[in-house]
C-alpha positions as CSV (number, residue, x, y, z in Angstrom):
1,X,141.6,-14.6,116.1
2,X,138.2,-16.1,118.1
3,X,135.8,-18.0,116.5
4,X,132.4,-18.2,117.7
5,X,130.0,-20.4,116.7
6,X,126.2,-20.1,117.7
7,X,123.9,-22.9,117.6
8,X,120.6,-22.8,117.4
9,X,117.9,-21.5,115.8
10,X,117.2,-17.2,115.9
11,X,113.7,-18.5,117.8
12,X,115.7,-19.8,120.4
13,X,118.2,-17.1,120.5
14,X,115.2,-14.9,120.7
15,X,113.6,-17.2,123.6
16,X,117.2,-17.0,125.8
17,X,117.4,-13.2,125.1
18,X,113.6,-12.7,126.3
19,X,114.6,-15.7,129.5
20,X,117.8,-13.6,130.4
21,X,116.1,-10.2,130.4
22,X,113.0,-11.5,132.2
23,X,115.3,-12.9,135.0
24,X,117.4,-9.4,135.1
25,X,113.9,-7.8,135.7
26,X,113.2,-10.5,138.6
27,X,116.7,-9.9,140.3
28,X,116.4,-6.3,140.2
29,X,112.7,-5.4,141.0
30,X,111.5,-8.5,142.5
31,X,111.1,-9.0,146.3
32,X,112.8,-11.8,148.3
33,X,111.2,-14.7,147.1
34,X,111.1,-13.1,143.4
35,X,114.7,-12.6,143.4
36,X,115.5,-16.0,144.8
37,X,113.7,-17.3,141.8
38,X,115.5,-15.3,139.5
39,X,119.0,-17.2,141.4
40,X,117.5,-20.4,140.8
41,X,116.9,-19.5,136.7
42,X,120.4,-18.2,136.5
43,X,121.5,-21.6,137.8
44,X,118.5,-23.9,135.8
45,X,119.4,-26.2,132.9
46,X,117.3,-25.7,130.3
47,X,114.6,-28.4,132.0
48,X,114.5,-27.0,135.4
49,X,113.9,-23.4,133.9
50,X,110.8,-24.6,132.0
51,X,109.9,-26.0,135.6
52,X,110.2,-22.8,137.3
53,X,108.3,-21.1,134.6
54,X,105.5,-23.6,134.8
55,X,105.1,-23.4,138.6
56,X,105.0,-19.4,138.9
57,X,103.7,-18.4,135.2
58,X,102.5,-15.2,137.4
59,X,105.6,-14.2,138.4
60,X,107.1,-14.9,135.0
61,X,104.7,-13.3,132.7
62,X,104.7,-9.8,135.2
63,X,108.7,-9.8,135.1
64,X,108.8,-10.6,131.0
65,X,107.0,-7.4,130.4
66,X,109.7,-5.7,132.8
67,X,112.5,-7.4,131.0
68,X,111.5,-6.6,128.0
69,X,111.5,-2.8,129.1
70,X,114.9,-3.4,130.4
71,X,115.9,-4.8,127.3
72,X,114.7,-2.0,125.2
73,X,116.6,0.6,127.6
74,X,119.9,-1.7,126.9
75,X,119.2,-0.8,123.5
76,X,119.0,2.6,123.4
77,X,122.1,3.0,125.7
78,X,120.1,3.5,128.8
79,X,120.7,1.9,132.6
């Protein structure tokens, strides 16, 4: 038997979930440099990923509206 523990508060869960899906949504629809900043999240510690969104809050807040459409399809069982 696995035990997993999660720590953290459900904000924060929430926050990584939205993070994770906004950096799917920048991997798969963005163009070169989008993409190579979706490599660089995936790859961020928790400080350098609240650097990346600070410097391109554009590119962030365009791709979280994505994710969160990609999310929602992951929900319902869609690709």
């Amino acid at each position: 038997m696995t035990l997993i523990i999660i720590t953290g508060s459900i904000k924060q869960l929430e926050n990584d979930a939205r993070d994770y899906w906004t950096i799917e949504a920048m991997a798969k629809y963005g163009g070169s440099f989008v993409k190579a900043l979706a490599e660089a999240a995936r790859r961020a510690d928790p400080q350098n990923l609240a650097k990346i969104k600070t410097a391109w809050p554009e590119y962030w807040a365009e791709y979280e509206k994505t994710g969160r459409e990609l999310a929602a399809n992951h929900d319902r069982g869609e690709k």
